[in-house]
VEXDO-376886 format. One record per residue (C-alpha): x, y, z; residue in one letter. Coordinates in steps of 0.2 Angstrom, whole numbers, padded with zeros to 4 digits, always signed. Last residue first. Layout:
REM VEXDO-376886
XYZa...
//
This chain:
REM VEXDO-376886
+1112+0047+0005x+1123+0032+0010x+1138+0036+0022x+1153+0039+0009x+1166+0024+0013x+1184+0023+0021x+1192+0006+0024x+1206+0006+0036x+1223-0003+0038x+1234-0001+0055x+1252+0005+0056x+1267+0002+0070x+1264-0014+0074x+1269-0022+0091x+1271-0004+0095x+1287+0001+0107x+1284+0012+0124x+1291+0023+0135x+1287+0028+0153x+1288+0045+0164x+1273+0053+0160x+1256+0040+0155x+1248+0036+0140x+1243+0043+0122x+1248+0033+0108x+1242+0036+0087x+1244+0022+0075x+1249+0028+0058x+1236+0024+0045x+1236+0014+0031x+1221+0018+0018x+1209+0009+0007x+1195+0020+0000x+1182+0037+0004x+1194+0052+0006x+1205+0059+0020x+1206+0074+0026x+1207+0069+0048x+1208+0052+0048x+1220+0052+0064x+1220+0033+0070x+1218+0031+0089x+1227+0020+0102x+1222+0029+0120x+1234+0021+0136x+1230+0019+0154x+1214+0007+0151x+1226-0006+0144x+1232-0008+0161x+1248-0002+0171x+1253-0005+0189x+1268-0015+0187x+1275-0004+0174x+1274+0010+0186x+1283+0000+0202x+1297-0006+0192x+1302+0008+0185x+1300+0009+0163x+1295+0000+0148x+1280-0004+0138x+1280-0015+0124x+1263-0011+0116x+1249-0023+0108x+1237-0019+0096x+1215-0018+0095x+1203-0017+0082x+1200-0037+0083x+1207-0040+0063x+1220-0029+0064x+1217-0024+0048x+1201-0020+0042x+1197-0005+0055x+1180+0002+0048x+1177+0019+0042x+1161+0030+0039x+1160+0046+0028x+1150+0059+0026x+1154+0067+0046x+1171+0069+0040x+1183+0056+0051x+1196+0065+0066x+1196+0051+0076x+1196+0033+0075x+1198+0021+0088x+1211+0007+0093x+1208-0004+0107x+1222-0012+0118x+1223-0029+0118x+1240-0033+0124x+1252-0025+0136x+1270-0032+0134x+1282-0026+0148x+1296-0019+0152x+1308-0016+0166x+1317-0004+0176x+1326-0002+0193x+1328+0013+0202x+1345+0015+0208x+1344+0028+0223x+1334+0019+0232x+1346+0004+0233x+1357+0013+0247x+1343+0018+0257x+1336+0000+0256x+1350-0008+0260x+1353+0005+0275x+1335+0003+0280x+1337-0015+0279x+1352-0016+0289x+1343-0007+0303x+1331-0019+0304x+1342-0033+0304x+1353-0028+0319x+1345-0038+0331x+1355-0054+0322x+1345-0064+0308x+1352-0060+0295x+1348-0071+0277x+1361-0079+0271x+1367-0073+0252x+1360-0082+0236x+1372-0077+0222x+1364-0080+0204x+1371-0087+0186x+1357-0087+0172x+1358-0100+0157x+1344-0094+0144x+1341-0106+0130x+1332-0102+0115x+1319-0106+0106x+1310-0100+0090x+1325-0102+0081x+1323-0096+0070x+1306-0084+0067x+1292-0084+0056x+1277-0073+0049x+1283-0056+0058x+1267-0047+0058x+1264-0044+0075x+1282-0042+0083x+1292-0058+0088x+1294-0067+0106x+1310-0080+0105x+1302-0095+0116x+1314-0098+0131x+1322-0114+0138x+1331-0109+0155x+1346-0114+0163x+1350-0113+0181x+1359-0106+0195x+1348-0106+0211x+1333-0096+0215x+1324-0092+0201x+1306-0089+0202x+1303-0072+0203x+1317-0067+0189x+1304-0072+0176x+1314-0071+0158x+1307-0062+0145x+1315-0067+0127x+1316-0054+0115x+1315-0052+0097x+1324-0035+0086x+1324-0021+0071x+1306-0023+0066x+1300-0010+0056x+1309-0012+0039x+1303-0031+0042x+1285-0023+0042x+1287-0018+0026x+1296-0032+0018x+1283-0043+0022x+1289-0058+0033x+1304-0068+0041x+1314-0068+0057x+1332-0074+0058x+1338-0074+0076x+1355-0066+0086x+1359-0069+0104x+1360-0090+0104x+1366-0099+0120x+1360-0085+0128x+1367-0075+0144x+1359-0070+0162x+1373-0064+0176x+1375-0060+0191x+1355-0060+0199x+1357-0056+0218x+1345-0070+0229x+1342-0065+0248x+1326-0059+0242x+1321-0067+0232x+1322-0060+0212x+1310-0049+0205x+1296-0048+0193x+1301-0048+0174x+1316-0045+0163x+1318-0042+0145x+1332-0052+0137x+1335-0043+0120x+1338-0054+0104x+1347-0048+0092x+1342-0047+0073x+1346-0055+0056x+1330-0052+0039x+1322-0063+0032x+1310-0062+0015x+1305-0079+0004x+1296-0071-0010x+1278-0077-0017x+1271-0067-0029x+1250-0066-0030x+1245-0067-0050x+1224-0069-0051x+1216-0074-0066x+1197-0069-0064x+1181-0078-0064x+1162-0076-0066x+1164-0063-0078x+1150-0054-0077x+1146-0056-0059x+1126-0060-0055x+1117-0055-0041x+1112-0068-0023x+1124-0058-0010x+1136-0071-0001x+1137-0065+0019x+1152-0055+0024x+1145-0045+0036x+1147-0031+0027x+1140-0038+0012x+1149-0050+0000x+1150-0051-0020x+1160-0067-0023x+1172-0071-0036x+1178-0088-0044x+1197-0087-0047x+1209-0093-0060x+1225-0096-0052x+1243-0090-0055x+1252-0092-0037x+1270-0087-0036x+1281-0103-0028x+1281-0106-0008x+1265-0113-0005x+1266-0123+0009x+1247-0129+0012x+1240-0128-0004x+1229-0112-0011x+1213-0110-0018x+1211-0092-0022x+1193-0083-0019x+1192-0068-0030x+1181-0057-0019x+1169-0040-0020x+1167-0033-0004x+1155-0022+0003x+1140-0023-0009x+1126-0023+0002x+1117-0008-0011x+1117-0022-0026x+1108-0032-0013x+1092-0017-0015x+1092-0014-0032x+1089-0032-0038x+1104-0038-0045x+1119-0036-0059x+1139-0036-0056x+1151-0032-0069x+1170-0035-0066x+1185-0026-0061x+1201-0031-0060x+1201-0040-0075x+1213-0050-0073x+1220-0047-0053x+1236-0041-0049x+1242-0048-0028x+1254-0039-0019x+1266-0046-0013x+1266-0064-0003x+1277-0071+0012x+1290-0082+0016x+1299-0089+0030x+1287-0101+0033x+1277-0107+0018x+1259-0098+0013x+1245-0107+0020x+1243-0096+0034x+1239-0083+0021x+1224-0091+0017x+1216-0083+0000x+1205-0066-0006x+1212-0054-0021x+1199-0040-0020x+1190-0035-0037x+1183-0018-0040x+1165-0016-0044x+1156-0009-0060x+1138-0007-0056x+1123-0017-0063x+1104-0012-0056x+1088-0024-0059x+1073-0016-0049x+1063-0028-0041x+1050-0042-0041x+1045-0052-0030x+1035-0068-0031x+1020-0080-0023x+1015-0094-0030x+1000-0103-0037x+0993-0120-0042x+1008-0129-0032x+1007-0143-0038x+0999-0141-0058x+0983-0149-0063x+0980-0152-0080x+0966-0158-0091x+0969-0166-0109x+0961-0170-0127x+0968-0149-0128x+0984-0156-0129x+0996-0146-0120x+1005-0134-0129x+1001-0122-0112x+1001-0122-0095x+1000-0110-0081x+1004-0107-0063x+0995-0094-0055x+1001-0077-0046x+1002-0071-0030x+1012-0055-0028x+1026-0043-0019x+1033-0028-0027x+1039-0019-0045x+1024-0022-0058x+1018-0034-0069x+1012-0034-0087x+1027-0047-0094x+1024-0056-0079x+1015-0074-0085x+1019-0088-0077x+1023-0106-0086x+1021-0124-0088x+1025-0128-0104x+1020-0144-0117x+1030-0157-0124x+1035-0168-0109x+1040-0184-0119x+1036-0195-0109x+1020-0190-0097x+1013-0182-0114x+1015-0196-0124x+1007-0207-0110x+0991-0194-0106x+0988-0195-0123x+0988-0215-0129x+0979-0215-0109x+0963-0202-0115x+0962-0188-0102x+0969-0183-0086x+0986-0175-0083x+0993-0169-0065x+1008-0158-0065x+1023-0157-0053x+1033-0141-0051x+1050-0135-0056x+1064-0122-0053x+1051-0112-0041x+1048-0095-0044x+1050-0083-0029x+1061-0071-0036x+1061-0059-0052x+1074-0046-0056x+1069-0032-0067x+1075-0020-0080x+1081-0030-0094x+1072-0045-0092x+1054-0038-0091x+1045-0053-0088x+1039-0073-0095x+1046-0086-0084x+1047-0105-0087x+1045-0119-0075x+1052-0134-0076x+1042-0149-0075x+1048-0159-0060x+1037-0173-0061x+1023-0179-0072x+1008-0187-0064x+0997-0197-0072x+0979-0200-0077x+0968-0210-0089x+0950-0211-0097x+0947-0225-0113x+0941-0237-0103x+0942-0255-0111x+0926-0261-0117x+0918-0279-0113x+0899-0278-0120x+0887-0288-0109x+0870-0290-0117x+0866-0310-0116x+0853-0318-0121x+0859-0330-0131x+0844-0339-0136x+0843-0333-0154x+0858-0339-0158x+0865-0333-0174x+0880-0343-0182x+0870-0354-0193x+0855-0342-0195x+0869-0330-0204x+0876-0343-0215x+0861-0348-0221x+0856-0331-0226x+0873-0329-0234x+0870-0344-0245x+0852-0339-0249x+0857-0320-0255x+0871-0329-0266x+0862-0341-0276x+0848-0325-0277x+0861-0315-0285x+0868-0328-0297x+0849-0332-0305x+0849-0313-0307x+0862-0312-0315x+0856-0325-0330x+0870-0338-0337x+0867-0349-0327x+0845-0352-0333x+0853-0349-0347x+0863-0367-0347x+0853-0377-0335x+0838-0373-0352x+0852-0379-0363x+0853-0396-0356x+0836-0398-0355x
//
């Protein structure tokens, strides 16, 4: 029997079908034929996200156009499987994009694209299209004006002129803004009180006429710029200039300052013009001896003066008025007596334009310097003309006749009335001459 157990073990097949019975058992075991039920829990396998300010990349003719209209970034939609839509959400490795490599100079809508994306996902991009220009890339060579505060330089000094490293830079747009070029700038920080040379690096500007900032590139974006700083001054008198006239029973003797020389400061060239200050005392007023605090006046262009006050002590004699019946006749003596000394007097008309004459009908000019086109004169003669004169009696023109486009400093030109002279604030005026476009 023994031996019977033993081959019966020994056979496969007897092995197999121990094995088929244990796992049927185990499978009636754990089915239950009752449970109904059909529900299947799956997670969804369908996501979306948004990924923000995605830059955008633009594909065109870099060499010979500028394109604008394209906006830095965009937001994108992504729908798909979530393990797809996450990776994509962090680590941003696809490309949104226009294509322009086939377009032509003007105005046009175009769609937004997107590519390396996983073709598992959609996108939708925000805004799905927009609209761009594109223009005509031009450079031009352009030379560089030194541009700073000059009310931040020190009293009693003033600045030469300024050398610029390069002085001429490179600057590349569409067509059109390169055409506004007016200026081109090296902006120069500068500290209140600067009274040392000034060695800064400058950022530079392309400006139109108007002085708005032009949107082109400027190759290089920055210059060196060397300005020196000398403290110029320079003794003169001061003149007491008179105005109106006293009372009439009042008789001026004497008017004196406690100080008749000042110390003025500023460019060398306009010093060489200047050759005194003044004081103006208003004789309408006084009545008594008395003593006067006076600013010192100084020409246009003259940076500081001291001292800038002074003090004016004037003696006077006031007589009694007459009151007998013999007045009348007094008067008409006093009066024929002081006809034959005609009195003078000066003074400062301001604000009188300043035009151009003379200029070739291809060019145009523009008065840089002053500022307001306009410049002051110290007029002086009789009483009763001085009195009556107005800006509208005097013509200030600058005589361009021959000159050529660029900077130039121009004498100022006065016509006005017979019988009087006058002084200029400031004797030149700066200009800029340009061709008048095509």
């Amino acid at each position: 029997m023994n031996k019977l157990f033993d081959r019966i073990g020994e056979s496969n097949w007897f092995m197999k079908v121990i094995a088929f019975a244990l796992a049927l058992l185990l499978f009636l075991y754990v089915y239950d034929g009752s449970d109904k039920s059909n529900d299947v829990n799956v997670p969804s396998s369908e996501d979306s996200g948004l990924v923000e300010d995605m830059p955008v990349k633009v594909y065109y003719d870099t060499d010979n156009l500028i394109v604008s209209g394209v906006p830095e970034t965009v937001d994108v939609k992504l729908t798909g499987p979530t393990v797809h839509v996450q990776s994509a959400r962090l680590q941003k490795n696809f490309e949104v994009y226009v294509d322009l490599t086939d377009a032509e100079i003007g105005t046009k809508e175009v769609a937004l694209q997107v590519k390396d994306l996983s073709d598992k996902l959609e996108a939708v991009i925000d805004p799905a299209t927009i609209e761009v220009t594109l223009k005509e890339k031009v450079s031009k060579e352009v030379s560089v004006e030194a541009e700073y505060n000059s009310s931040l330089i020190a009293k009693g000094y003033s600045t030469g002129t300024a050398t610029i490293s390069p002085s001429t830079v490179t600057v590349t747009g569409a067509k059109d803004e390169i055409d506004k070029i007016a200026y081109v700038k090296a902006n120069v920080e500068l500290e209140e009180g600067t009274s040392k040379d000034i060695s800064k690096k400058a950022e530079i500007s392309a400006l139109d006429s108007s002085l708005n900032k032009l949107d082109v590139e400027v190759e290089p974006e920055t210059v060196e710029v060397n300005i020196p700083v000398t403290r110029t001054s320079k003794t003169v008198p001061i003149n007491i200039v008179e105005k109106g006239d006293p009372p009439a029973n009042v008789t001026i003797d004497s008017i004196t300052l406690n100080k008749t020389e000042a110390t003025i400061s500023g460019p060398e060239d306009i010093l060489k013009e200047v050759d005194s200050t003044r004081v103006e005392v208003d004789l309408s007023d006084i009545d008594k001896d008395q003593n006067i605090e006076l600013p010192v006046i100084i020409s246009n262009g003259v940076t500081a003066v001291e001292p800038e006050l002074v003090t004016a002590t004037v003696k006077v004699t006031v007589g009694k008025e007459d009151t007998s019946s013999n007045e009348s006749a007094n008067e008409e003596e006093d009066s024929d007596e002081t006809a034959t000394i005609e009195k003078t007097s000066t003074r400062t008309i301001s604000g009188i334009p300043i035009s151009i004459q003379g200029l070739g009908n291809e060019f145009e000019a523009e008065i840089t310097d002053p500022v307001d086109k306009s410049a002051s004169l110290d007029v002086t003669g009789a009483n009763d003309i001085v009195k009556g004169l107005a800006a509208s009696d005097f013509s200030l023109f600058l005589d361009l006749t021959g000159m050529s486009a660029g900077e130039h400093e121009v004498q100022i030109m006065v016509e006005g009335p017979d019988d009087i002279s006058w002084e200029l604030a400031k004797e030149t005026a700066s200009v800029s001459i340009t061709e008048k476009d095509a």
